[in-house]
C-alpha positions as CSV (number, residue, x, y, z in Angstrom):
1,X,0.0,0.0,0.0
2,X,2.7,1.9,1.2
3,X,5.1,1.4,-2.1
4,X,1.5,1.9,-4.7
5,X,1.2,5.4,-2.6
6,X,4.9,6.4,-3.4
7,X,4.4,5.6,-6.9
8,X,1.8,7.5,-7.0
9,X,2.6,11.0,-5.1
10,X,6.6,10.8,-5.7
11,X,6.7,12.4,-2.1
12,X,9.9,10.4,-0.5
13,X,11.5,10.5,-4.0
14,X,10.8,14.3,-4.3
15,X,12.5,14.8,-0.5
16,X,15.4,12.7,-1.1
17,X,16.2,14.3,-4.6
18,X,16.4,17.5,-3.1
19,X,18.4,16.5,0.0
20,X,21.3,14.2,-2.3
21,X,24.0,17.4,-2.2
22,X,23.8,17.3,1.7
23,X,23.8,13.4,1.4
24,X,26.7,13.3,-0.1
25,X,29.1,14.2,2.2
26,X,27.8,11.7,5.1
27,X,26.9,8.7,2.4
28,X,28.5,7.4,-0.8
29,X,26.4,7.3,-3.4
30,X,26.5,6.1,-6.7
31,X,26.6,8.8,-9.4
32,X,24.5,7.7,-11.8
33,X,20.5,7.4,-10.7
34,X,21.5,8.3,-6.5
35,X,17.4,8.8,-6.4
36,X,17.1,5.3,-7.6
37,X,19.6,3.9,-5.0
38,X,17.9,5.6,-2.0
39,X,14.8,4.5,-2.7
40,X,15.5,0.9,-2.9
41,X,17.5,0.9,0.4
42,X,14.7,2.7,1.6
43,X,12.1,-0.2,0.4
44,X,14.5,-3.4,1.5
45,X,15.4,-1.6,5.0
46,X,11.4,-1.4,5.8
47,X,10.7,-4.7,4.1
48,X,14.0,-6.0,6.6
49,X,11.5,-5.5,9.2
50,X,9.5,-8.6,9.9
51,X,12.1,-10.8,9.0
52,X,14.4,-9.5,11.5
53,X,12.1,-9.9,14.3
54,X,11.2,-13.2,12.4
55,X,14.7,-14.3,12.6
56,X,15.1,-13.3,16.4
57,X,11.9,-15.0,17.0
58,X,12.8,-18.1,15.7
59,X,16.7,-18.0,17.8
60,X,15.1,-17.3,20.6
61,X,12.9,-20.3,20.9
62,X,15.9,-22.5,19.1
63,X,17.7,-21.3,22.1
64,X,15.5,-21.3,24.9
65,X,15.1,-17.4,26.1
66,X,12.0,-16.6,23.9
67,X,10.0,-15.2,27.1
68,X,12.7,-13.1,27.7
69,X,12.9,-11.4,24.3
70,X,9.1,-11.4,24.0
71,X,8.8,-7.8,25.5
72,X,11.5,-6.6,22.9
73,X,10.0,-8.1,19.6
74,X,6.3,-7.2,20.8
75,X,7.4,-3.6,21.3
76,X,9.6,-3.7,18.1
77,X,6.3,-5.3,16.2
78,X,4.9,-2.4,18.2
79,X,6.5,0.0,16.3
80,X,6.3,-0.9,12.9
81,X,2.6,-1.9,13.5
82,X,1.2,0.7,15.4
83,X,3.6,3.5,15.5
84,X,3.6,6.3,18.7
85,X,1.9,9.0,18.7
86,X,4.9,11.3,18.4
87,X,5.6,10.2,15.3
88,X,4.0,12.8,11.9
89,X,1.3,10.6,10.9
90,X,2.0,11.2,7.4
91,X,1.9,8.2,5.8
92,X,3.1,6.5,2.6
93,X,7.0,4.9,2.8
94,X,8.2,8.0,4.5
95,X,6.1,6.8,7.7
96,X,7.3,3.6,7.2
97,X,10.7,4.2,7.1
98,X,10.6,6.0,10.9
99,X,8.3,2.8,12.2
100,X,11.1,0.4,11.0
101,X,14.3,2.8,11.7
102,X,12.3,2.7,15.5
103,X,12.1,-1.4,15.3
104,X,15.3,-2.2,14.1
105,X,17.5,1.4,16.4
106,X,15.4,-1.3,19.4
107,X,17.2,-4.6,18.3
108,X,20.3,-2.8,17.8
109,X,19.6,-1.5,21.2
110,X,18.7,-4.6,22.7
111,X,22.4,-6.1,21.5
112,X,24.3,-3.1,22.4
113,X,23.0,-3.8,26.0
114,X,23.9,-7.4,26.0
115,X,27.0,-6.7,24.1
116,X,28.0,-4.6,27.2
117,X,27.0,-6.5,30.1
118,X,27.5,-10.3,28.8
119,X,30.0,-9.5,26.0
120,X,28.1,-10.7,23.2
121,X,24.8,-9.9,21.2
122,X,21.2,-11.4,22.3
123,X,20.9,-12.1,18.6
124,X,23.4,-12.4,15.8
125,X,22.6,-9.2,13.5
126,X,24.1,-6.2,12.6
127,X,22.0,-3.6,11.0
128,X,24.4,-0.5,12.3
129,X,25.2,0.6,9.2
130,X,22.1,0.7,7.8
131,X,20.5,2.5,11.0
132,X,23.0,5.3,10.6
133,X,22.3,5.5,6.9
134,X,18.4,6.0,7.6
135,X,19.7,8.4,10.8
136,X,21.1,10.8,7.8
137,X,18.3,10.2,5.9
138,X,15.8,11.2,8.3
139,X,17.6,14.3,9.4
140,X,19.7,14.5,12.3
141,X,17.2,16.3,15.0
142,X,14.1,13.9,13.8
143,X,16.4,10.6,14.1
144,X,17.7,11.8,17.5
145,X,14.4,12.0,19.1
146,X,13.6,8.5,17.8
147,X,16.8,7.2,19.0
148,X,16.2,8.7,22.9
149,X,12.7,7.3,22.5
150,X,14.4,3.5,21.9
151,X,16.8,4.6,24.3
152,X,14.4,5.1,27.2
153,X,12.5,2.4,26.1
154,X,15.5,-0.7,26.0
155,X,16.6,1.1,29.1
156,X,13.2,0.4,31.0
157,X,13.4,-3.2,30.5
158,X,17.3,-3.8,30.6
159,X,18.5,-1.3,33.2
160,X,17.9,-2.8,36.4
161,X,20.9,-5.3,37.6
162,X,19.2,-8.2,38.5
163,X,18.4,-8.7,35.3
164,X,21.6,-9.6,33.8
165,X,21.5,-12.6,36.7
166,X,18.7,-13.7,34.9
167,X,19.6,-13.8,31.4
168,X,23.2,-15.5,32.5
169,X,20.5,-18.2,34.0
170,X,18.8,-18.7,31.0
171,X,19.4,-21.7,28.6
172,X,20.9,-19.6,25.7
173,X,23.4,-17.7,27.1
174,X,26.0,-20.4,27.0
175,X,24.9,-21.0,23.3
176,X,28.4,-21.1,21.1
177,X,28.7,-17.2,19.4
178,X,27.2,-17.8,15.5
179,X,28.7,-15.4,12.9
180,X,27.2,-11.8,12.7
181,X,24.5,-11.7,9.9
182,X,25.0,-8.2,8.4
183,X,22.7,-5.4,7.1
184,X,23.5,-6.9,3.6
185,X,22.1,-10.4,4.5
186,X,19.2,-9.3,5.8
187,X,18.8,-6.3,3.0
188,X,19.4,-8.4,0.3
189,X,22.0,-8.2,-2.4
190,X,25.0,-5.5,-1.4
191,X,23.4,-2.2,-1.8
192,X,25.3,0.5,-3.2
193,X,24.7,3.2,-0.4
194,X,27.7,3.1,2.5
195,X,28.3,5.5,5.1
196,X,31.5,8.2,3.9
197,X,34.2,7.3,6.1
198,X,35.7,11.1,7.1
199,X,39.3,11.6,6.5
């Protein structure tokens, strides 16, 4: 629905070919068609969403801590499906983007916690690079209020101490490390949008 409405009003495409000067100094881009190249990053990162939480879904329960990351993938579902209220209630793939920038900035979230405390991730995916793409392409101010709202929200539920007693307890955390599945693996074939590394 989302897609049909951006082929017919233009209106992501419109923003993005005005904004591709500024993009190009945090993002390479290719030179021929960069429109074309946004927008299909744009489409496979929002159509990454349910088989991300898919994915996590289906380790979790292979590994035993499914009730544990329950509160995460209903929130991130959360997102996508019914997004907050704070978000412009726009519509079309723009809208769509911020709903899955918000479930997948929670996953990353969700590692970067467990990355910290038990020195590993909860899951084995690494969508950082895309994230940070979308965070340029949603404008810095926008994306940071996002992020603080993922923030608070990861914080709620993985801030408190006892918890990481828990999760130590649970079946999967002695589960052998797997291989990080990147953005590209999950996106599809490599895309041709990277972050500019500065000097």
């Amino acid at each position: 629905m989302a897609l049909l409405q951006e082929e017919e009003s233009g209106q992501l495409r419109q923003k993005l070919a005005q904004e591709v000067p500024l993009l190009r100094d945090k993002l390479v881009l290719p030179e021929n068609e960069p429109v074309l190249a946004l927008m299909e990053f744009v489409t496979n990162y929002v159509e990454s969403v349910p088989g991300c939480l898919h994915l996590v879904t289906a380790l979790s329960k292979e590994f035993g801590f499914y009730d544990y990351a329950a509160p995460f993938l209903h929130m991130a579902e959360d997102y996508f499906l019914q997004p907050p209220n704070a978000l412009p209630q726009d519509g079309g793939l723009e809208a769509l983007l911020d709903e899955a920038f918000l479930a997948h900035r929670l996953l990353e979230e969700v590692n970067d916690h467990h990355i910290r405390q038990l020195q590993r991730p909860l899951v084995p995916l690494d969508m950082t690079e895309a994230n940070i793409i979308v965070h340029h392409l949603l404008g810095d101010a926008f994306a940071t209020s996002l992020e603080q709202l993922v923030q608070f929200a990861a914080g709620q539920l993985l801030g408190k101490e006892y918890v990481w007693d828990q999760i130590r307890a649970l079946p999967g955390s002695s589960r052998p490390d797997t291989a990080l599945i990147s953005s590209e693996q999950i996106m599809g074939p490599k895309h041709s949008i990277r972050l500019r590394l500065s000097a």
